[in-house]
C-alpha positions as CSV (number, residue, x, y, z in Angstrom):
1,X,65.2,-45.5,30.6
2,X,68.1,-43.2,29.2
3,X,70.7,-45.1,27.4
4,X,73.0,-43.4,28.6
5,X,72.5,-44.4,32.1
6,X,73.5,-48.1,31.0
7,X,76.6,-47.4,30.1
8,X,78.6,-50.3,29.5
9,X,82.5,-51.3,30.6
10,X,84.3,-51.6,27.4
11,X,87.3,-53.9,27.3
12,X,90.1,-52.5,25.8
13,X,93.6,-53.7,25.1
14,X,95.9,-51.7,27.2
15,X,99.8,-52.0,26.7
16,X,100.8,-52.1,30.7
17,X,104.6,-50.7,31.1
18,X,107.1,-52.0,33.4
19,X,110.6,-51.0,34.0
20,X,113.1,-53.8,33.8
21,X,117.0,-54.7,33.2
22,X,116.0,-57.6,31.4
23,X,116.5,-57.9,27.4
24,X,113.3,-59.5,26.9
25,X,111.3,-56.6,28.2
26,X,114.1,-54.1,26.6
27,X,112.7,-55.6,23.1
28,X,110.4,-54.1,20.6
29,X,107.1,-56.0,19.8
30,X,107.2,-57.7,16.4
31,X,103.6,-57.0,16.0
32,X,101.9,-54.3,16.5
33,X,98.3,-53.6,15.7
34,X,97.3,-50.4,13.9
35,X,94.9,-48.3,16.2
36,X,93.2,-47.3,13.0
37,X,91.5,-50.4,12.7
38,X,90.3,-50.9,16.1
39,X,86.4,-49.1,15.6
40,X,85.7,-49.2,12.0
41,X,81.9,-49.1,12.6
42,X,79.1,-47.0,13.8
43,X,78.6,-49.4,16.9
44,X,82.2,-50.4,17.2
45,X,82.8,-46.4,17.8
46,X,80.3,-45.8,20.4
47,X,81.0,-48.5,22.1
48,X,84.1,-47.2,22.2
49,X,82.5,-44.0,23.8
50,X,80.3,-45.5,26.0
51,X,83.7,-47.1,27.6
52,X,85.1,-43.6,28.2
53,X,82.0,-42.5,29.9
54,X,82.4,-45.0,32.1
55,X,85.7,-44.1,33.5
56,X,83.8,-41.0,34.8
57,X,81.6,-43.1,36.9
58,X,84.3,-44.8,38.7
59,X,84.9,-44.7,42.3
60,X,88.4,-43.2,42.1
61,X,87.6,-40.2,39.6
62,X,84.7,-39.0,42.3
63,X,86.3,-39.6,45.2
64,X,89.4,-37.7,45.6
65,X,88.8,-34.7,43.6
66,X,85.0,-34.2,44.2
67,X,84.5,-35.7,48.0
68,X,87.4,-35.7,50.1
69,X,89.2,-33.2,48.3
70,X,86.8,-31.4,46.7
71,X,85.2,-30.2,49.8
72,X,86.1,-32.1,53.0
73,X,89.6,-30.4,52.4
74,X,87.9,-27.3,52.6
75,X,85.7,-25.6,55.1
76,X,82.3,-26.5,54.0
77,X,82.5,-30.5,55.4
78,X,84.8,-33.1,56.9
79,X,84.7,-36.5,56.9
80,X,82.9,-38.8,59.6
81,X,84.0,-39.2,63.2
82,X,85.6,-42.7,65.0
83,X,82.0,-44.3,64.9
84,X,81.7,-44.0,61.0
85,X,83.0,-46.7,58.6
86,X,84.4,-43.8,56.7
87,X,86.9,-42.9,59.2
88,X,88.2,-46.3,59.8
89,X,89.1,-46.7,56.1
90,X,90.1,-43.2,55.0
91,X,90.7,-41.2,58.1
92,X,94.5,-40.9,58.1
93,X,95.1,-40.2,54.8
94,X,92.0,-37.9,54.6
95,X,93.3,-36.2,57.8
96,X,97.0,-36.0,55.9
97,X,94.9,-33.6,53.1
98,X,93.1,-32.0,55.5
99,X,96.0,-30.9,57.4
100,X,98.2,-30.1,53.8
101,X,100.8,-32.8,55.2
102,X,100.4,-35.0,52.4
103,X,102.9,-37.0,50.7
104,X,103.3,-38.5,47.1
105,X,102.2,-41.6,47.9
106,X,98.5,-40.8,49.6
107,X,96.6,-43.0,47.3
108,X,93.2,-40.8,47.5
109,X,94.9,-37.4,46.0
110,X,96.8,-39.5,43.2
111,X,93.5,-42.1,42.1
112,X,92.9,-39.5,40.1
113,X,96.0,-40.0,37.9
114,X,95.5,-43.4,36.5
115,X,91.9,-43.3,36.1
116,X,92.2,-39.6,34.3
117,X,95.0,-41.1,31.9
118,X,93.3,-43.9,31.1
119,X,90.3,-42.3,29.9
120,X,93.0,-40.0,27.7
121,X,94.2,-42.8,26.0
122,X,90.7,-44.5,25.3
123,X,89.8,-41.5,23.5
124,X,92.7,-41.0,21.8
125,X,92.3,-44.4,20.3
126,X,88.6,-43.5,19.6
127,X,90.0,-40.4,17.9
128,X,92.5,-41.4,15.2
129,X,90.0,-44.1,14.0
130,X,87.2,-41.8,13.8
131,X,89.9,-39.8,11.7
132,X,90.5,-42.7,10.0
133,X,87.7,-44.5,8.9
134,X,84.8,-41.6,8.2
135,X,84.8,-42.9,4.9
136,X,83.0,-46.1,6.7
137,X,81.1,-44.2,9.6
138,X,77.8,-42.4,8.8
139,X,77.2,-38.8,9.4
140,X,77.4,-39.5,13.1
141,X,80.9,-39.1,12.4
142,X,81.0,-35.2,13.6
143,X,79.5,-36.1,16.9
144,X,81.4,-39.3,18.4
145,X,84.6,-37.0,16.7
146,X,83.1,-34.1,19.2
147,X,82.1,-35.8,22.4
148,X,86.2,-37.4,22.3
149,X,87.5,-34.1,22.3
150,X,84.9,-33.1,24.6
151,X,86.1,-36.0,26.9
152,X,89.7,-35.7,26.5
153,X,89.1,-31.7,27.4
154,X,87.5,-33.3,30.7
155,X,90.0,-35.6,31.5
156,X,92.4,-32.9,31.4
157,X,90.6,-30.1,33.3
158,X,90.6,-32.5,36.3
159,X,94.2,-33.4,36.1
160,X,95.7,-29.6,35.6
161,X,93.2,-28.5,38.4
162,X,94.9,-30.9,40.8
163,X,98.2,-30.9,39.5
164,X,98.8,-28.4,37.8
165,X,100.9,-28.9,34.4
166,X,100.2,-32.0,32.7
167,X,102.6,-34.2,30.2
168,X,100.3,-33.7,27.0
169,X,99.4,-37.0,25.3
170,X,97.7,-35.9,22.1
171,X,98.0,-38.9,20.0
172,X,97.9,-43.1,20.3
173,X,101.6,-43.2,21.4
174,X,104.3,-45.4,19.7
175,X,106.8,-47.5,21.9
176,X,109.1,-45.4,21.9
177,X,107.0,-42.2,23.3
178,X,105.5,-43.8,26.3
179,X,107.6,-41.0,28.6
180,X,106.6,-37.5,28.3
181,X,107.3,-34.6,30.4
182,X,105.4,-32.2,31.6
183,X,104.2,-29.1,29.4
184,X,104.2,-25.4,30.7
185,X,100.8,-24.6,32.5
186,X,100.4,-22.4,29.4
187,X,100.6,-25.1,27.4
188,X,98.6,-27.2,29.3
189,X,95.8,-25.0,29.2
190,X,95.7,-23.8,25.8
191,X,95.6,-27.6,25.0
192,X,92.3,-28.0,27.1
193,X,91.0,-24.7,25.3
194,X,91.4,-25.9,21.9
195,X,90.4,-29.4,22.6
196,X,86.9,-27.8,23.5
197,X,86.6,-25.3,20.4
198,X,87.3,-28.6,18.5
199,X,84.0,-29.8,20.2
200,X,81.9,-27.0,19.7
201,X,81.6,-27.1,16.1
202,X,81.3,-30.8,16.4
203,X,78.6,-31.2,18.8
204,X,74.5,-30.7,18.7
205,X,72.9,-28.4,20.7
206,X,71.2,-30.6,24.2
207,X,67.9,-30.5,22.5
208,X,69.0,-31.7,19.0
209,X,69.4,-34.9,21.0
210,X,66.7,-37.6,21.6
211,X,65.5,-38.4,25.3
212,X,67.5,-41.6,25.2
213,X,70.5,-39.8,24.3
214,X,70.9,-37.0,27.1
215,X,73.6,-37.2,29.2
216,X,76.2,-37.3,26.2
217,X,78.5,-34.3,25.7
218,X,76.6,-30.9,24.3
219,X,77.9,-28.2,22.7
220,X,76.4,-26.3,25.4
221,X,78.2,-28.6,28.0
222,X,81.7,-27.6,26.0
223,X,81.1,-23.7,25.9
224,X,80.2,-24.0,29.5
225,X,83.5,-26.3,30.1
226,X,85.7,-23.8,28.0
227,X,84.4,-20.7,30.0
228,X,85.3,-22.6,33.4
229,X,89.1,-23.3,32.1
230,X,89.1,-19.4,31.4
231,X,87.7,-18.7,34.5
232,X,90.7,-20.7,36.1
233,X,93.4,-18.9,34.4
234,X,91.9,-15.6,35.4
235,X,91.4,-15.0,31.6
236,X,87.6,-12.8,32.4
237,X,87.1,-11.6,28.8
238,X,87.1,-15.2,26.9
239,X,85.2,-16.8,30.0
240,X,82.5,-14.0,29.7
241,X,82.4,-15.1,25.6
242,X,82.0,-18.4,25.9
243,X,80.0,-18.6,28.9
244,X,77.2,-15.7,27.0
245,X,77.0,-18.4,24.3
246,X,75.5,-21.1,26.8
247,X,72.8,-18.4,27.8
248,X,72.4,-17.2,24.4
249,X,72.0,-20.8,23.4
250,X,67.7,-20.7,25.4
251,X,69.0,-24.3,26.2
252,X,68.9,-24.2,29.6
253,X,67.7,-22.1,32.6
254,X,66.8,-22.3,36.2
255,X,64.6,-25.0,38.2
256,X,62.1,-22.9,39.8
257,X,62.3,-25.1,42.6
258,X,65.9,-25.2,44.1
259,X,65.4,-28.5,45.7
260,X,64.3,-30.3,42.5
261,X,67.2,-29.8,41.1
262,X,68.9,-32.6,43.3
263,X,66.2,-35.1,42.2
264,X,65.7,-38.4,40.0
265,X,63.1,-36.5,38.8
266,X,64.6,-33.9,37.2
267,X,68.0,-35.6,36.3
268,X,69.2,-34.0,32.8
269,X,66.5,-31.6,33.6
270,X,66.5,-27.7,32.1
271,X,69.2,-26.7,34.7
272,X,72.0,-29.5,33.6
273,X,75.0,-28.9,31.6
274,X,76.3,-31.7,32.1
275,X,76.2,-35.1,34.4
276,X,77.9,-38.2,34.9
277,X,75.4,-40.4,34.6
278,X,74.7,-43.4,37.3
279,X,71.6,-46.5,37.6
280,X,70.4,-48.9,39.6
281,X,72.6,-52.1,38.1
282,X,72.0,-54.8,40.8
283,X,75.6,-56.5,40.4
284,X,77.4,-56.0,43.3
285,X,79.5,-54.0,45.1
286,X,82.5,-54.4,42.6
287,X,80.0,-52.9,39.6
288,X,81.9,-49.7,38.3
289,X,78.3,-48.4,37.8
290,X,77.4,-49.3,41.3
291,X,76.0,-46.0,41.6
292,X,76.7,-42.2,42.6
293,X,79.2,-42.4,45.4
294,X,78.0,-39.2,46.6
295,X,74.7,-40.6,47.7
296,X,76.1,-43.6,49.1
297,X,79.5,-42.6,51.2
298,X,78.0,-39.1,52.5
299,X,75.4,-40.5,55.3
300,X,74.9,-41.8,58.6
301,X,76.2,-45.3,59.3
302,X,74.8,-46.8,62.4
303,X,75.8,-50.7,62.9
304,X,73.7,-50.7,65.8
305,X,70.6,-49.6,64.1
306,X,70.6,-52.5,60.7
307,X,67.2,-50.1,59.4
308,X,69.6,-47.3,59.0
309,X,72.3,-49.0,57.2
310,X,71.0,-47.8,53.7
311,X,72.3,-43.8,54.7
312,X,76.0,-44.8,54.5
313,X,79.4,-43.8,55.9
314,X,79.1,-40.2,57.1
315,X,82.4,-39.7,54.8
316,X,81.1,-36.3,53.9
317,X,79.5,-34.0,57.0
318,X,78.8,-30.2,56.4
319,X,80.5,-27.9,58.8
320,X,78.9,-25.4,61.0
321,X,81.2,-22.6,59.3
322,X,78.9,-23.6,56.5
323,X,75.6,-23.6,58.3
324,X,76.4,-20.4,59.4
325,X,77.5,-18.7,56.1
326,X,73.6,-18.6,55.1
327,X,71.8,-15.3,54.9
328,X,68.8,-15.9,57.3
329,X,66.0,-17.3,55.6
330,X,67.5,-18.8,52.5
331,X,66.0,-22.0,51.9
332,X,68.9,-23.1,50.5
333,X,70.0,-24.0,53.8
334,X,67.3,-26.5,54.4
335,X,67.7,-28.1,51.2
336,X,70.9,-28.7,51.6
337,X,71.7,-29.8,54.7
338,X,70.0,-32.6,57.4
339,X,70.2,-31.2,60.6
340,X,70.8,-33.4,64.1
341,X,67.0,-34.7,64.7
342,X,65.6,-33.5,61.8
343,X,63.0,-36.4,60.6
344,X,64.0,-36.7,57.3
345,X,63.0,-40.0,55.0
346,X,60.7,-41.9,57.5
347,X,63.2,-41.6,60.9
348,X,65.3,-38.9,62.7
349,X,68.7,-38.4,62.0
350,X,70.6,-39.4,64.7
351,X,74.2,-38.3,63.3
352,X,75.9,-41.2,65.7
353,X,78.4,-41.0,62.9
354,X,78.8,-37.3,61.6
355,X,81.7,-35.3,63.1
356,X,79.7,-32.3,62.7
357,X,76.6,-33.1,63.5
358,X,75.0,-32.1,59.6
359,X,74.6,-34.2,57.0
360,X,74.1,-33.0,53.5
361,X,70.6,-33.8,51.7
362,X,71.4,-32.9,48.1
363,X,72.6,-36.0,47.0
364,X,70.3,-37.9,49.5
365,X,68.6,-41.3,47.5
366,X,65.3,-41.8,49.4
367,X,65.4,-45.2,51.0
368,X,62.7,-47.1,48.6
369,X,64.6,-45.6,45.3
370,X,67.1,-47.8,46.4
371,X,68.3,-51.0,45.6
372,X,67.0,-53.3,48.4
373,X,70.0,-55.9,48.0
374,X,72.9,-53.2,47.3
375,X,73.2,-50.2,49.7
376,X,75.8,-48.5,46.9
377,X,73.6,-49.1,44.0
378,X,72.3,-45.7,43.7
379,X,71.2,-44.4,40.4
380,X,71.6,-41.0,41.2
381,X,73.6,-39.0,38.6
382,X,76.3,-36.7,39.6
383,X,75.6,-33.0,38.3
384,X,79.2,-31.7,37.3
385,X,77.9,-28.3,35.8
386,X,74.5,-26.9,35.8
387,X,72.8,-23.4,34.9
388,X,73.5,-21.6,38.0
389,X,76.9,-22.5,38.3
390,X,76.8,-20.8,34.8
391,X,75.7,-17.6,35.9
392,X,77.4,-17.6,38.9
393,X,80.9,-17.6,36.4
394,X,79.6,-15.2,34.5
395,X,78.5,-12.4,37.1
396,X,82.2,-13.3,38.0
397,X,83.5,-12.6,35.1
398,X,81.1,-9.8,33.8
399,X,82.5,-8.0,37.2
400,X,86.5,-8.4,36.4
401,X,86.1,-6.6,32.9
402,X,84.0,-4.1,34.3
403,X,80.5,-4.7,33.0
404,X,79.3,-4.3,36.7
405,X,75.5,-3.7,35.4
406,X,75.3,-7.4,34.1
407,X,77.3,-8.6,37.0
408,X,74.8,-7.9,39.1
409,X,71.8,-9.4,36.6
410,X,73.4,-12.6,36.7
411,X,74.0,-12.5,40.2
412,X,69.9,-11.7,41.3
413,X,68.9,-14.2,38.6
414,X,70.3,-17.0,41.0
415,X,69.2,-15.3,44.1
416,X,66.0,-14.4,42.9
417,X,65.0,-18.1,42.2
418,X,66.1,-18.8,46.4
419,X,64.4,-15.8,47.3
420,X,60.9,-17.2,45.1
421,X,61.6,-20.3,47.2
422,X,61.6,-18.5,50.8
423,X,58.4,-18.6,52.9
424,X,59.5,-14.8,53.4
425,X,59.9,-12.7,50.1
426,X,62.0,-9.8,51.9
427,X,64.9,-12.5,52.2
428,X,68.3,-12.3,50.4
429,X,67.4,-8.6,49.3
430,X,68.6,-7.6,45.6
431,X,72.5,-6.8,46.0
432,X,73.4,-3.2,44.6
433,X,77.0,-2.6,45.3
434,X,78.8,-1.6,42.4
435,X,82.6,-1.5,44.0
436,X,84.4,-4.3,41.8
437,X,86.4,-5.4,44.8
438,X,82.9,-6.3,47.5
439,X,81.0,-7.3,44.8
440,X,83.7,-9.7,43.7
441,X,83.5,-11.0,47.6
442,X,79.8,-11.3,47.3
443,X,79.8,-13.1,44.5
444,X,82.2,-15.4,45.6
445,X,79.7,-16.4,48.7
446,X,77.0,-16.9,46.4
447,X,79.1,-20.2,44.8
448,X,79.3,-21.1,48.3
449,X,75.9,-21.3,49.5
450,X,74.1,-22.0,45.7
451,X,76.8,-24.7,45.3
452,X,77.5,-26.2,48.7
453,X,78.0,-30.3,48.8
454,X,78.5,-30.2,45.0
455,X,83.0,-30.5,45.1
456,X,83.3,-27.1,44.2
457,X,84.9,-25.4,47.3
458,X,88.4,-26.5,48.0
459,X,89.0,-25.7,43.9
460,X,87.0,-22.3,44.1
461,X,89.2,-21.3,47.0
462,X,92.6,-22.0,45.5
463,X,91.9,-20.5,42.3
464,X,90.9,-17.6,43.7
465,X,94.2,-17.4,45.9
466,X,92.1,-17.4,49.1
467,X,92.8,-21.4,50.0
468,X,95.4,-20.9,52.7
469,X,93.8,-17.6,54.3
470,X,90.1,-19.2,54.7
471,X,91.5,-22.6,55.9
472,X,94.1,-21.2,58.4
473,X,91.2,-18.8,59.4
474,X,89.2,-22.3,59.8
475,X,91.8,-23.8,61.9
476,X,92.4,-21.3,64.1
477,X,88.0,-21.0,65.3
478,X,87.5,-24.2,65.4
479,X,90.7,-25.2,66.7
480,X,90.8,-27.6,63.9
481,X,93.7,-30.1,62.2
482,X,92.3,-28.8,58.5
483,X,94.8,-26.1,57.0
484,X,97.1,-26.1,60.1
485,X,100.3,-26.7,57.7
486,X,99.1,-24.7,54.3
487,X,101.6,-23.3,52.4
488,X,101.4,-20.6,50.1
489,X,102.1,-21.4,46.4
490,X,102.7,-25.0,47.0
491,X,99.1,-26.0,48.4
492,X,97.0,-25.1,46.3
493,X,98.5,-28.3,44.0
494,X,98.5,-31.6,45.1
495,X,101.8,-33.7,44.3
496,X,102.5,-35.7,41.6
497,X,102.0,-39.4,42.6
498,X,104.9,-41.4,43.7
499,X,104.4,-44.6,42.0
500,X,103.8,-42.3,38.5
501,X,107.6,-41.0,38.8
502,X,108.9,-44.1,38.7
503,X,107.2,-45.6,35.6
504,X,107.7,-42.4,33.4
505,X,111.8,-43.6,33.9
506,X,112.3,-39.6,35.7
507,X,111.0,-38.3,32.6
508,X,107.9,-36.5,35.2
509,X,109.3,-35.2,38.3
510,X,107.8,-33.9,41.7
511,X,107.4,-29.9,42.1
512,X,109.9,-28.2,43.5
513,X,107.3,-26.7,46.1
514,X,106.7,-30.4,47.2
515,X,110.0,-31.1,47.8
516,X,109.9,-30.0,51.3
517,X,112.8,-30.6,54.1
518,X,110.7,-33.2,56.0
519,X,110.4,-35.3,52.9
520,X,114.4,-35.0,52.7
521,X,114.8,-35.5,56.2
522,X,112.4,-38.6,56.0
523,X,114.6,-40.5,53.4
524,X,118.1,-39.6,55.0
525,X,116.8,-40.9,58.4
526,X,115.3,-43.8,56.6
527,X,117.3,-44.7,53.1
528,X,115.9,-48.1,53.2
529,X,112.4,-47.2,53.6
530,X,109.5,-48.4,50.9
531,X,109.2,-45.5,49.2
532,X,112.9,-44.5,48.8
533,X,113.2,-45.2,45.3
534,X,110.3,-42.6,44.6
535,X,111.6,-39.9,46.4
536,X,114.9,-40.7,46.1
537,X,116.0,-38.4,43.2
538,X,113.6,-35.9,44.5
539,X,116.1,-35.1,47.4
540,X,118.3,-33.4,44.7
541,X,116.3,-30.0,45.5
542,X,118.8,-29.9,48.5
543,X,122.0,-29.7,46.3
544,X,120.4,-26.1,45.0
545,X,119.0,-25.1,48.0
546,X,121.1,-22.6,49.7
547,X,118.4,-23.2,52.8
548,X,118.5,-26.7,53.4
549,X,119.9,-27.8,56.4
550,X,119.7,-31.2,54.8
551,X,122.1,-30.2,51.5
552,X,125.4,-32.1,52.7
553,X,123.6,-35.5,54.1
554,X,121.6,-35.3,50.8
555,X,124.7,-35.3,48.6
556,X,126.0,-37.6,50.1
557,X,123.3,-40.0,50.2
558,X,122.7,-39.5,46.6
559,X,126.6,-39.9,45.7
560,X,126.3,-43.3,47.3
561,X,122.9,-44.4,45.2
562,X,123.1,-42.5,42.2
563,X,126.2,-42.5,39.4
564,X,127.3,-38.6,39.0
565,X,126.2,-38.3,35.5
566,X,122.9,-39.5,36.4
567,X,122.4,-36.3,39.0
568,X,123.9,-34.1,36.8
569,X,121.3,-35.0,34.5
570,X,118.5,-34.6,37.1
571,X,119.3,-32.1,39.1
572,X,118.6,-29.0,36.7
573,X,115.1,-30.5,36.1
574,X,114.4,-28.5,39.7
575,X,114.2,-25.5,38.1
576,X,110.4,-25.2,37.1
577,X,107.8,-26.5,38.9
């Protein structure tokens, strides 16, 4: 079995930070331990590793920004109807995403946060004692010192993709640097970039590593990484680079067989750049490695029907706007999506749950790969990157910089393996348009339909400045609640969590896009409320906001709750988002 399935929670000691009056808290610890000296050791330091691997298997990285987010915000799936157990539990504040309504204090869009910022402290930990102690490490040293940057690059991607401009946290911080504001998007970025070229001259190519050891961080999986944070700053010339060194690399190319690619068979297979790793662990529900949450939160639940317990909570249902985005014939279509009474893994599929009727199949965990005592132990890996993807960027780039001729190579490559899949070779014809601007469209549908199901959408869309067009467009046919409140140039972001706000002591603050009239209006209607305190300060938009009906009542109700120095001190922080 691949070690790095097993991965294994590593304890660490993490200072926890509360704001307080009191003296006692206010004091310095006499002791405090250097971080040098925490992984001295070969084993000591990949322990250390294996523990920031694991953050990527928990529940809250993957479920916000790859599910819910990732796609049921979009308009390729929504989550299940009143019959699903998925609905019960997140349908409000999956509803609140859907409809761009969301405050600071929806739990699903922030989970991301503290799970993202832990891992960034893990590795930088893991990072100043490699630097430390290679005097005592073997000539490992290069890679563990790689795969950190590697995973503090990928901690970082996630964040800035949902937030947007990140406090940087480079180093093991001292006491008194635990607040940090947040850098430019510039700087943000070009923090993630050179955190990956730090990697690549670190890491080993996938197949300089043993069969036990796939899954860990490539420098293949880095280039690939470093030409997708290009990609999202529009920045076509360095993503067509680095993204020509994972082809020129002969590491990696297309499953001849789309369907395989979704398989325990061909997990880490030729088309993976990179997956988070999952197994079978047979501990329970609580487990952080109780398996892929794709597989298990996506399916049918049916509490009538105990046989058909083992599909799940229809928390992720593909949309007919979807279905019908497939060129006729792609087979694509079938192996990506269960359709109402299809007879799929020994009964139909009934859909009692699905608010769509479709159900998706890639991540699907046949019932007797399972484990038999634990319906959400499934050891299926999550694929983050893979080859097509890949090409898919690069025909995307090749186009912007006007290298239309390889554009349109890359692009065939990935429709030529659907079309070799077809039962009808004339399908999904070879595209010849040359005009930058329809090509560009057409390549753009290709990520939808090669990558459906796989978290990509919602992101593709709002970095491509389409997000509120498509999902107002979506609204409108379907007459749906998805999109019906987008706003341009605010919504593409999610907003900074609440409860983060309040422990940096004001040092992070909330967008000035986010700081919308109804969350003033909330507070000054309700100044006692539970979340006051976090959006109290917040309301100081409306002393610079010429439009705000709100502006007196706000002044007012911060005079009464806030000392004058402190809002003068505040209140130009508004001027950047």
């Amino acid at each position: 079995m691949n070690d790095m399935k097993n991965f294994k929670i590593l304890i660490l000691g993490l200072l926890v930070l509360q704001s307080s009056c009191s003296d006692f808290l206010d004091k310095k610890p006499l002791v405090q331990t250097s971080v040098q000296t925490y992984y001295s050791t070969d084993e000591e330091v990949n322990s250390a590793l294996m523990g920031i691997y694991s953050r990527l298997q928990r529940e809250n990285f993957q479920l916000g920004p790859m599910l819910i987010i990732g796609d049921d915000c979009s308009d390729d799936a929504d989550i299940g109807n009143e019959n699903s157990e998925a609905f019960s539990w997140l349908g409000p504040v999956s509803q609140s995403l859907q409809k761009f309504d969301h405050l600071s204090t929806n739990w699903l869009s922030s989970a991301l946060w503290g799970e993202a910022f832990t891992g960034i402290s893990w590795t930088n930990q893991a990072i100043e004692s490699i630097l430390a102690n290679r005097n005592l490490l073997s000539e490992k040293s290069d890679l563990y010192l790689g795969e950190a940057y590697f995973l503090r690059a990928f901690f970082y991607f996630f964040l800035t993709r949902q937030y947007g401009r990140m406090p940087i946290v480079d180093h093991v911080l001292s006491y008194n640097e635990f607040y940090s504001p947040r850098a430019s998007i510039e700087e943000t970025w070009d923090f993630i970039v050179r955190d990956l070229k730090k990697a690549i001259e670190l890491l080993p190519k996938k197949s300089e590593y043993s069969a036990t050891d796939l899954g860990r961080a490539t420098q293949g999986a880095a280039y690939a990484m470093l030409g997708k944070a290009y990609i999202y700053q529009g920045k076509f010339q360095e993503a067509y680079d680095a993204l020509m060194k994972v082809v020129e690399s002969g590491e990696y190319s297309l499953e001849p067989v789309y369907a395989d690619i979704f398989t325990l068979e061909h997990e880490n297979g030729i088309e993976s750049v990179f997956e988070i790793q999952h197994m079978t662990s047979n501990t329970g529900w609580s487990d952080d490695n109780e398996g892929s949450i794709l597989s298990f939160y996506e399916h049918d639940a049916d509490p009538d029907d105990p046989i058909k317990w083992h599909n799940g909570w229809s928390m992720h249902c593909l949309t007919e706007d979807l279905v019908n985005s497939y060129e006729k014939g792609d087979p694509r279509l079938n192996a990506t999506v269960i359709f109402p009474g299809e007879f799929f893994d020994g009964h139909i599929n009934y859909n009692k749950a699905s608010s769509t009727g479709y159900q998706p199949k890639k991540w699907y965990i046949p019932y007797d790969q399972r484990s038999q005592s634990d319906q959400s132990d499934c050891p299926k890996n999550i694929i983050f990157y893979r080859y097509a993807d890949v090409l898919l960027y690069l025909a995307e780039a090749a186009n912007e910089i006007g290298k239309t001729a390889e554009a349109l190579g890359f692009l065939e490559q990935v429709r030529h393996r659907a079309r070799s899949n077809a039962t009808d070779v004339n399908v999904l014809p070879i595209v010849t348009e040359t005009d930058k601007n329809r090509l560009r469209d057409l390549i753009w549908h290709e990520r939808r339909v090669e990558l459906a199901g796989e978290g990509q959408r919602f992101w593709d869309l709002a970095r491509q400045g389409r997000l509120g067009k498509v999902m107002k467009a979506y609204s409108r046919k379907y007459n749906s609640i998805k999109g019906q409140n987008f706003i341009e140039g605010k919504n593409e972001l999610l907003p900074i969590p609440d409860d983060q706000i309040i422990v940096s002591n004001q040092f992070i603050f909330q967008p000035c896009a986010f700081i919308s009239n109804v969350f003033v209006h909330h507070q000054i209607l309700h100044p006692h409320s539970p979340n006051f305190r976090g959006f109290a300060l917040a309301t100081l938009i409306s002393i610079s906001s010429t439009a705000s009906v709100y502006r007196p009542a706000a002044i007012s109700l911060l005079r009464s709750r806030f000392s004058a120095s402190m809002i003068s001190r505040h209140s130009c922080r508004f001027t950047s988002t």
